[in-house]
C-alpha positions as CSV (number, residue, x, y, z in Angstrom):
1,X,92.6,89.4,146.5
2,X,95.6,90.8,144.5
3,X,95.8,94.6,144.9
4,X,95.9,96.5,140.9
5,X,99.7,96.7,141.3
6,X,100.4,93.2,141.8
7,X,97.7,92.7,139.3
8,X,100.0,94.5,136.9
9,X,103.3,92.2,138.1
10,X,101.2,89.2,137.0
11,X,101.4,90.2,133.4
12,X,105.0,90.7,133.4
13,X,105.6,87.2,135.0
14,X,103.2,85.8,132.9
15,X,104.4,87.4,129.1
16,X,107.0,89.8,129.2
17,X,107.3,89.8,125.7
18,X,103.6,90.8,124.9
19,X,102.9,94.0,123.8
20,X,101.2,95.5,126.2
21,X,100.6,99.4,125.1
22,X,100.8,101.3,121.8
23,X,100.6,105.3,121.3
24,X,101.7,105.9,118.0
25,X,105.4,105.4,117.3
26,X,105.8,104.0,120.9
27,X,105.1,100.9,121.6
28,X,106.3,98.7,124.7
29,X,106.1,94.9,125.6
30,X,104.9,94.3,129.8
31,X,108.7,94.0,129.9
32,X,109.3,97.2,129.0
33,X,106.9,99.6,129.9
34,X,107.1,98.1,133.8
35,X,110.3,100.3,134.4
36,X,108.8,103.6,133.6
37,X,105.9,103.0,135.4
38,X,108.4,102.6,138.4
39,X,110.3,105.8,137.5
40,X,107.0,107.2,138.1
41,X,106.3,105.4,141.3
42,X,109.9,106.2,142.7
43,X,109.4,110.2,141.9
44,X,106.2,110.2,143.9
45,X,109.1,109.2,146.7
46,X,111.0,111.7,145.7
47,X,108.5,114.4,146.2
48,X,107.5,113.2,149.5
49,X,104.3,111.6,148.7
50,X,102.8,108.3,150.3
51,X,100.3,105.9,150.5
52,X,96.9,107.4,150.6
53,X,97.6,111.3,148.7
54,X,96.2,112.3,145.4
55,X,97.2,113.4,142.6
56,X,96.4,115.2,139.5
57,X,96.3,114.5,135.7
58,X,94.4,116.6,132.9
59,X,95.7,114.4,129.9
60,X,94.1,112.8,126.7
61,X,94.2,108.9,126.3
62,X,98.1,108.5,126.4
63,X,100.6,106.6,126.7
64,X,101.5,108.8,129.5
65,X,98.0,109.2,131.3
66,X,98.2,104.9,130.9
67,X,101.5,104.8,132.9
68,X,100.6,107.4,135.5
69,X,97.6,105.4,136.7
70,X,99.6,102.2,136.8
71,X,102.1,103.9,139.1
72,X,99.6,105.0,141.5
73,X,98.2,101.7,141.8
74,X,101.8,100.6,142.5
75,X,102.4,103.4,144.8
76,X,98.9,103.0,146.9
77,X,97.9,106.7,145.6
78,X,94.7,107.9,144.2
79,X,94.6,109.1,140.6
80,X,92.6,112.1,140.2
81,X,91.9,112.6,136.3
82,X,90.1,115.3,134.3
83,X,89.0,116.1,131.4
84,X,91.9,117.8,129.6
85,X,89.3,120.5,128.3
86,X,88.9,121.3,132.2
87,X,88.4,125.0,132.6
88,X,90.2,126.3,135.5
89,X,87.3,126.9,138.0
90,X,86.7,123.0,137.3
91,X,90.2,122.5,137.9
92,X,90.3,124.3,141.0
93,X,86.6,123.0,142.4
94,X,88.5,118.6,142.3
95,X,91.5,119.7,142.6
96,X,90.9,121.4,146.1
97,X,87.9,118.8,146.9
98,X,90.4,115.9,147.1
99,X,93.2,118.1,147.9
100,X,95.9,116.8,145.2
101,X,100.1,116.8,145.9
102,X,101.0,116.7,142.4
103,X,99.9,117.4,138.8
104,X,100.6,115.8,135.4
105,X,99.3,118.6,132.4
106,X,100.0,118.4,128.7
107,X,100.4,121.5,126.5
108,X,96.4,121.3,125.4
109,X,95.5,121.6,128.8
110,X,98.3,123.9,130.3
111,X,96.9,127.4,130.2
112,X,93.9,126.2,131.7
113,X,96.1,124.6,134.3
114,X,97.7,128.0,134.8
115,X,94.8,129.8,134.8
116,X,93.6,128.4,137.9
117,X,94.6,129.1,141.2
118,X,96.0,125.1,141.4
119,X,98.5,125.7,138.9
120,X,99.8,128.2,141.2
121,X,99.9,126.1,144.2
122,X,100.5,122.5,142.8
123,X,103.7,121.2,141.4
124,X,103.0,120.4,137.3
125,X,105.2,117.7,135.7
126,X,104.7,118.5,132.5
127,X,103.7,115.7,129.6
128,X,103.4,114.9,125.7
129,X,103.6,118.1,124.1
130,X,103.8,120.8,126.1
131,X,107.4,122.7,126.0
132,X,109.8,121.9,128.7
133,X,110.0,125.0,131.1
134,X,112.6,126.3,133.1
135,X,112.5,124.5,136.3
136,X,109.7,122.3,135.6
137,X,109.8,118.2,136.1
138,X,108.9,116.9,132.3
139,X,107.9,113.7,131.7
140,X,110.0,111.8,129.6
141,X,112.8,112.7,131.3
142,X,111.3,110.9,134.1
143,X,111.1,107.8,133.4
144,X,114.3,107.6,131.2
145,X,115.9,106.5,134.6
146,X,114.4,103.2,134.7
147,X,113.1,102.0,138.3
148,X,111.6,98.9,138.7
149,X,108.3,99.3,139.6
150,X,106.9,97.7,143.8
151,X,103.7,96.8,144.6
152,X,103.6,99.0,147.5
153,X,99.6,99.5,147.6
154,X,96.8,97.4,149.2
155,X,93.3,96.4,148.4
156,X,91.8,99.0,150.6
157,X,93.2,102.0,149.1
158,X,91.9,104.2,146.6
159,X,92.8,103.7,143.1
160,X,90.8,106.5,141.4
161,X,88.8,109.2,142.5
162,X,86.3,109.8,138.9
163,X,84.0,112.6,139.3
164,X,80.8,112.6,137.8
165,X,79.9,115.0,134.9
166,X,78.1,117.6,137.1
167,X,75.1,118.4,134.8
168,X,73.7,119.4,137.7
169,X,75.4,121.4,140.1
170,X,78.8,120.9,141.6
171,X,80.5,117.2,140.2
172,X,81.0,114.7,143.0
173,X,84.4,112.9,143.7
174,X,83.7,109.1,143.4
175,X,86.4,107.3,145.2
176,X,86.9,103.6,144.0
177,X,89.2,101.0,145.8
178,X,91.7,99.2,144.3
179,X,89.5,96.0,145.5
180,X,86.5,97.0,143.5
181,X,88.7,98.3,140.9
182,X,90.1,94.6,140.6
183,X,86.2,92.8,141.0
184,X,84.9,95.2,138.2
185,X,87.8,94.1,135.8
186,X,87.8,90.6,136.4
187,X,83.8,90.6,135.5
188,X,84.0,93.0,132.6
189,X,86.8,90.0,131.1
190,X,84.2,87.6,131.9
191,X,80.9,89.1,131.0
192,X,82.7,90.7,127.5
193,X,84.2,87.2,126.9
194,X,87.8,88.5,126.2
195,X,90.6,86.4,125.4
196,X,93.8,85.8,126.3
197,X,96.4,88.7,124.4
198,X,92.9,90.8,123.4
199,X,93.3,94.2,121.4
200,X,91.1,97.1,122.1
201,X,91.0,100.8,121.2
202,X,91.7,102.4,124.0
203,X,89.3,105.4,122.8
204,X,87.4,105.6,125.9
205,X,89.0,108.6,128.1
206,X,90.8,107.3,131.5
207,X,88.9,109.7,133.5
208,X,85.6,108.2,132.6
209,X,85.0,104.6,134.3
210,X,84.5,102.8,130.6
211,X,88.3,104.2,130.0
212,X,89.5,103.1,133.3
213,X,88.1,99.2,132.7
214,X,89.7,99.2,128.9
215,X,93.2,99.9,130.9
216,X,92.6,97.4,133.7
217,X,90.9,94.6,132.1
218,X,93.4,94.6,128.9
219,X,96.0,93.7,131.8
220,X,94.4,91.1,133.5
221,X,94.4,88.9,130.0
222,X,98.1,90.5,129.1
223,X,96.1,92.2,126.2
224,X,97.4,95.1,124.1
225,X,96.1,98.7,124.4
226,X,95.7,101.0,121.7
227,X,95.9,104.1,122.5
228,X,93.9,107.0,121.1
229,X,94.7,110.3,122.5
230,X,91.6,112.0,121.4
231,X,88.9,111.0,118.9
232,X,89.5,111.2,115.5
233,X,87.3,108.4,113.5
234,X,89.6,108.2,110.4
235,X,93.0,107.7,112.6
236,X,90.7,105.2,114.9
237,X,89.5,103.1,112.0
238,X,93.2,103.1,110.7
239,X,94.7,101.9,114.1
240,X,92.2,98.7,114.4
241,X,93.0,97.7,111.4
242,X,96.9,98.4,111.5
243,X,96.9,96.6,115.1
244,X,94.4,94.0,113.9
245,X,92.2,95.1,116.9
246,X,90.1,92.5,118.5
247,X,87.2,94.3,120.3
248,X,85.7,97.2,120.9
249,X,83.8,98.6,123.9
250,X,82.7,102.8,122.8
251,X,79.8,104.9,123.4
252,X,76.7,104.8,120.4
253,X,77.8,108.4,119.3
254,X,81.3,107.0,118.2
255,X,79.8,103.8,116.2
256,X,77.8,105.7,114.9
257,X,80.6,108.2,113.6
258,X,82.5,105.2,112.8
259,X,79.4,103.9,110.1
260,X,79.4,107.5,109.1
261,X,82.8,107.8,107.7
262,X,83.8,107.6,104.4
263,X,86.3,105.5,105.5
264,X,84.7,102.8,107.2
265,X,84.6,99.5,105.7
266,X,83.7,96.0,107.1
267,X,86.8,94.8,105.3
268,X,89.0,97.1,107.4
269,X,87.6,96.1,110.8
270,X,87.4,92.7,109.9
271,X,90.2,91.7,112.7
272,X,86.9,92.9,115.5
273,X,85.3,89.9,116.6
274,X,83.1,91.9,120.1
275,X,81.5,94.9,120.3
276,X,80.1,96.0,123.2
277,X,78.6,99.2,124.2
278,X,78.0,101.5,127.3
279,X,77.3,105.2,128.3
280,X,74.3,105.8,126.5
281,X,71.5,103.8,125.1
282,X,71.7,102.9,121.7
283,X,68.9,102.8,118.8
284,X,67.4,99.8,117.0
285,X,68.8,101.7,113.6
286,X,72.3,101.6,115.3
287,X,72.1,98.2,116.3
288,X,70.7,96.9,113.0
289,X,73.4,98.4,111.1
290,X,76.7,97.6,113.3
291,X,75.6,94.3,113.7
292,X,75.4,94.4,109.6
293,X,78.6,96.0,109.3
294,X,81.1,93.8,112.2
295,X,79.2,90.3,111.9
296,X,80.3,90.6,115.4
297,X,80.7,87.1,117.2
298,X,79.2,89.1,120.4
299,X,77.2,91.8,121.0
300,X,77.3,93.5,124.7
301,X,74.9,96.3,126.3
302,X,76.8,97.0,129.5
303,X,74.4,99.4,132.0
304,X,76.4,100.8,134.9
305,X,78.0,103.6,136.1
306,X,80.8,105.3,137.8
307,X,79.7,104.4,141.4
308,X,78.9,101.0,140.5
309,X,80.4,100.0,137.5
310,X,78.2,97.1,136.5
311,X,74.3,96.9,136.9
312,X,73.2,94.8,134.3
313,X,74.7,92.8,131.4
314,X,72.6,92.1,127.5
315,X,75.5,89.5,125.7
316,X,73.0,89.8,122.5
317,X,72.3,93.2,122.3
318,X,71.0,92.8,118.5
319,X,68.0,89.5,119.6
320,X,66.4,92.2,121.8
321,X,67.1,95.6,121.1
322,X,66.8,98.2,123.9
323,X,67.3,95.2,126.4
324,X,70.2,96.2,129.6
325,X,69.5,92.8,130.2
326,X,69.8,90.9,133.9
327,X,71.8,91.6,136.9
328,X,75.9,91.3,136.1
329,X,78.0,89.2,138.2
330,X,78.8,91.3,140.7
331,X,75.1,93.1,141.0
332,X,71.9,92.9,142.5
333,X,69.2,95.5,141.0
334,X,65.6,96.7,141.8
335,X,62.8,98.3,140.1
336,X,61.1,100.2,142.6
337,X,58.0,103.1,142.2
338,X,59.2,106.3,141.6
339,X,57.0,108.2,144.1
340,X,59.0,106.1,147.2
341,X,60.8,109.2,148.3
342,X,63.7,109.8,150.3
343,X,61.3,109.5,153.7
344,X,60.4,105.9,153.2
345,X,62.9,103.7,155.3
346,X,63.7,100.9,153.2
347,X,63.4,100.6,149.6
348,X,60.3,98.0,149.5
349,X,57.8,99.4,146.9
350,X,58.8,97.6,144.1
351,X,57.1,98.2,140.5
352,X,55.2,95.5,138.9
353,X,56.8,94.5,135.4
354,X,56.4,96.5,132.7
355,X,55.6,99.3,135.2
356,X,57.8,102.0,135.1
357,X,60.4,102.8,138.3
358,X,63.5,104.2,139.2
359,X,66.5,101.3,139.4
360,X,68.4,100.8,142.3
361,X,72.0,98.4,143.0
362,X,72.7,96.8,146.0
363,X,75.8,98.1,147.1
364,X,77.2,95.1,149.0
365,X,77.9,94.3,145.3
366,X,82.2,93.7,144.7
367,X,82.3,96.2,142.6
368,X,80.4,99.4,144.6
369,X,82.3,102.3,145.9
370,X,81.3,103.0,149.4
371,X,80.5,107.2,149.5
372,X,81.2,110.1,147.4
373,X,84.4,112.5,148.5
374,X,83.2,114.6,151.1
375,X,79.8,115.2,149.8
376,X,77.4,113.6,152.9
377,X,74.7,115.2,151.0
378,X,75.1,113.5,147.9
379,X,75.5,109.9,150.0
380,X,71.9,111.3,151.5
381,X,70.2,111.6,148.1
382,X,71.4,108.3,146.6
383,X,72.0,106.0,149.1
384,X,69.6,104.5,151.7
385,X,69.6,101.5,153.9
386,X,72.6,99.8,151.6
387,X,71.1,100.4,148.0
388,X,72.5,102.8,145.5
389,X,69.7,105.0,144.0
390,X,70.7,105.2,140.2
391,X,68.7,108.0,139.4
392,X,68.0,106.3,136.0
393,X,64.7,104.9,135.1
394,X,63.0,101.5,134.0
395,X,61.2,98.5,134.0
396,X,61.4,94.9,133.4
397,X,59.4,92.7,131.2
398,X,57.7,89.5,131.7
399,X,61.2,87.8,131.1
400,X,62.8,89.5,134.1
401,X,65.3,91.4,131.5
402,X,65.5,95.1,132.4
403,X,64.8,97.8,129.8
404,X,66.4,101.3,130.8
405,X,64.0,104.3,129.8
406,X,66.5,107.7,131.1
407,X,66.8,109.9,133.7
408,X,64.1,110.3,136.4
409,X,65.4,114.3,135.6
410,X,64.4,113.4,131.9
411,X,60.9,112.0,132.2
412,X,58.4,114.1,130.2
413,X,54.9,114.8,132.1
414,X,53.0,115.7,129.5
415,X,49.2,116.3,130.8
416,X,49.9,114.3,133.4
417,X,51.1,111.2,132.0
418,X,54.4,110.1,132.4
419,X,56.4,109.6,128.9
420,X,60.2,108.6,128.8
421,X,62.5,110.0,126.0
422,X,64.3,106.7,125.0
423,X,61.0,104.8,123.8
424,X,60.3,108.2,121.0
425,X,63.6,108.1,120.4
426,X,64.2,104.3,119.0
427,X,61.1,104.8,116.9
428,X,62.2,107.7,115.1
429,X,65.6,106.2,114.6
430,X,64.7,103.8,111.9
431,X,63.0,106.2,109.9
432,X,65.5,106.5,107.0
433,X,66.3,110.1,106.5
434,X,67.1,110.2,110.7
435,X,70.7,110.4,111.4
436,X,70.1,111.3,114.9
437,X,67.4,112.1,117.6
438,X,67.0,113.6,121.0
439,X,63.2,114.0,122.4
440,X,63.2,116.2,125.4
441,X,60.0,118.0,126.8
442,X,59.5,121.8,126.8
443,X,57.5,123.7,128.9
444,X,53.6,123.6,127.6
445,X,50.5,126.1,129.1
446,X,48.3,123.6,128.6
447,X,49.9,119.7,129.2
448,X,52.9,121.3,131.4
449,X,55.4,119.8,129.1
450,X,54.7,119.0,125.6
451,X,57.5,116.1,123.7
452,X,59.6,117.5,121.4
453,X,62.1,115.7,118.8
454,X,65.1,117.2,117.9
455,X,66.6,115.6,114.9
456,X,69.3,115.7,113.0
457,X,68.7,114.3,109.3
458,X,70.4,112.1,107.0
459,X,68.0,112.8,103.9
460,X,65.1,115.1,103.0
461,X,62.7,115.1,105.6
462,X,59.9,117.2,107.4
463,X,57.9,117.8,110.1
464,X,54.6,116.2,108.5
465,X,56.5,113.0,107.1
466,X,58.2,112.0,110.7
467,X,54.4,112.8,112.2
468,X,53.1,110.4,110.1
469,X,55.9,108.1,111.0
470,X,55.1,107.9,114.4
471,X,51.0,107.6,113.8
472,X,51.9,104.6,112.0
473,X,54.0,103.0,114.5
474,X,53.3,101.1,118.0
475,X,53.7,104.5,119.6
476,X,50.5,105.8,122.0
477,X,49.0,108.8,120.8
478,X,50.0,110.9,123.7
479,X,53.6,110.2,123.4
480,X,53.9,111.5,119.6
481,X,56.3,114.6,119.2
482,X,53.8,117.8,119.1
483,X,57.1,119.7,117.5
484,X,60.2,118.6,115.5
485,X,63.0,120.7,115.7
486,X,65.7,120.3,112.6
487,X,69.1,120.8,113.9
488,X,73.0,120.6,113.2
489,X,74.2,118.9,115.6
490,X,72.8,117.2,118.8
491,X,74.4,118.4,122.0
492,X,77.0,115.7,123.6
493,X,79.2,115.4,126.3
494,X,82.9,114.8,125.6
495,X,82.1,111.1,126.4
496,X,78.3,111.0,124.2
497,X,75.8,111.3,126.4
498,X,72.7,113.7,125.0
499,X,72.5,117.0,127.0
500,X,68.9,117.3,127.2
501,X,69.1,120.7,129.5
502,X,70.6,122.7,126.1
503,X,68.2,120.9,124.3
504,X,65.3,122.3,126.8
505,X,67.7,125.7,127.1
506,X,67.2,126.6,123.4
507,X,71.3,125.5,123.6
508,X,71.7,124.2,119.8
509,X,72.0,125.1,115.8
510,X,69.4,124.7,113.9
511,X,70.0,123.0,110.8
């Protein structure tokens, strides 16, 4: 197998003319942009780094963040990125964890960086807008001296270490290999159908694995990445049609925005012929309505996550809505019960269909990383006897395609029946004066948890109306919302996923 540096080497053999990456006013063919990328690699030389060290980047979706990872795959060396709203104990917390040489910061994310005890210990080179400072490396200077770039690393070496949002306790490190790096690029071409010379926003952030696949898998077909430092739905809507953008591959919240503006036409994203979708579930309305809007030529749920970046695959997201679909290429998956605890010694007890479990992922699977950074008792919770236990749950109906339902943390038991969130959630979506919905359950005297709907409207709407909604829908009684809560926003993470816990922490605005 070619390691990702080579990987990158094939695309400038192949069409050095092709525009490979575009941030704005700069914009560079494979030809081009393969020389900064080895200024980059030779200054890791420079500063006495070698195969197998880490470094550091808190960067938006750059032109500069793009480069950097390309030079570690060239250099063998493990890109550590962050979110570049990191506050400085979460800079400290990965930045000591993996024990980083180096550190690429822009000016957004500086004083955060200098805050920390890192930025007192860890050389910054410093990128995109932040003011050069006396004695400091800075970017662009950098790679003004032109190096050709060597493919220096192997398969077995750690591309990226991504760690996981941390909603609970401390985030854990999740190393990836350039080899499964490679496999889960290679099937993310195949099962999105991309073309040669594709063009896709590059929206997604690189420290988040759908970021990371955008920038490896535009490669492998010598496609052309747009670049969008940091979301913005009227400058994204602009840049796919200014770059005649090909596909797409975002999280629900930022289709949704997208629908939302005032902007949006199906004229100007005419040029998008794939959609596909990850992250988060999305709702029938959501569906219904992008499929409306982009006529899209395919429509792809992709399930996975960091640690294994494919589970399943739905290539027609729109025939059955709320459908992850069957096992990707590079997977095999399980439904098992979800009372087989941690004590039972091989994960056998699988559900019946339509019976509700908790998913698991063989990790024998190409694409699986193989521990967490130095956390044994993280690998403890999730992974036994060679399976990966998602934490998500599920079930699969009578035609074998899976149907994800949340978090096993997110299951409502409500007078002691089981109710999952999603289900509530795609029923009250449709309802016309819904712009968004989150069901989490709050503690209850009686039922010990009792589902409640926060919503976010579109139109004039009330508790009573959405109640009566719901009685005259294929929901069961017991999982109707016995409270709606009216609010101003939903609570997101910077990539879109729902935080439930401020939802059940009283964490939000009412509208």
């Amino acid at each position: 197998m070619l390691d990702l540096g080579r990987t990158f080497l094939q695309a400038v053999e192949r069409e050095p003319g092709r525009l490979a990456i575009v941030d704005g006013d700069k914009q560079y063919s494979y030809a081009e942009w393969a020389p900064h990328i080895g200024a980059i690699q030779h200054f890791f030389y420079e500063q006495g780094l070698v195969r197998g060290d880490r470094i550091l980047t808190i960067l938006q979706n750059r032109y500069e963040a793009a480069t950097i990872h390309w030079a570690c795959q060239m250099a063998g060396i493990a890109i550590v990125p962050l979110n570049w709203r990191s506050k400085p104990e979460e800079i400290d917390f990965c930045a000591q964890n993996t024990d980083v040489k180096l550190a690429f910061v822009e000016g957004v994310s500086l004083k955060n960086y200098q805050d920390s005890e890192t930025g007192r210990l860890i050389p910054v080179i410093l990128c995109a807008d932040a003011e050069p400072l006396k004695d400091q490396f800075y970017f662009e200077q950098l790679v003004d001296a032109g190096v050709d770039p060597l493919a220096n690393g192997l398969v077995e070496d750690v591309s990226v270490i991504l760690f996981t949002s941390g909603t609970t306790g401390k985030p854990k490190g999740v190393p990836r290999k350039q080899r499964a790096e490679r496999a889960a690029g290679i099937a993310h071409v195949a099962q999105n159908q991309y073309a040669m010379g594709e063009v896709t926003l590059g929206v997604m952030p690189l420290y988040h694995t759908m970021g990371v696949r955008t920038l490896l898998s535009l490669c492998i077909v010598n496609g052309t990445y747009v670049a969008v430092p940091r979301w913005d739905v009227d400058k994204a809507i602009d840049a796919i049609e200014l770059q005649k953008v090909t596909h797409l591959y975002l999280v629900p919240t930022l289709y949704h925005d997208m629908l939302q503006s005032k902007n949006f036409t199906s004229k100007r994203v005419a040029s998008v012929k794939k959609l596909g979708f990850a992250g988060a579930p999305m709702h029938d309305a959501l569906l219904l309505r992008l499929s409306e809007a982009f006529a899209p030529d395919l429509f792809v749920n992709h399930y996975g996550s960091s640690e294994i970046y494919t589970y399943t695959i739905n290539q027609d997201a729109v025939a059955k809505p709320g459908s992850a679909g069957k096992a990707g290429l590079n997977a095999r998956i399980r439904v098992v019960k979800l009372d087989q605890g941690s004590e039972q010694t091989q994960p056998t007890q699988l559900a019946a269909f339509k019976e509700e479990g908790q998913i698991i992922c063989d990790l024998s699977g190409d694409e699986a990383f193989e521990g967490y950074w130095k956390r044994p008792d993280a690998d403890q919770k999730s992974i036994r006897h060679g399976w990966f236990f998602t934490g998500d749950t599920g079930y699969y109906d009578d035609a074998g395609d899976l149907f994800v339902t949340g978090r096993v943390d997110d299951m409502i038991i409500s007078g002691g029946e089981n109710i999952s969130p999603v289900e509530i959630e795609s029923i009250l979506s449709l309802h016309p004066s819904v712009g968004e919905v989150a069901v989490a359950g709050l503690k209850d005297d009686r039922l010990g948890q009792k589902v409640v709907a926060f919503i976010r409207a579109s139109g004039l709407v009330d508790s009573q109306a959405l109640d009566e909604y719901c009685r005259g829908s294929d929901l069961i009684n017991f999982k109707r919302p016995r409270e709606y809560v009216f609010v101003k926003e939903i609570p997101k993470s910077p990539v879109g996923k729902v935080l439930r816990r401020l939802l059940v922490a009283g964490e939000y605005e009412r509208a």
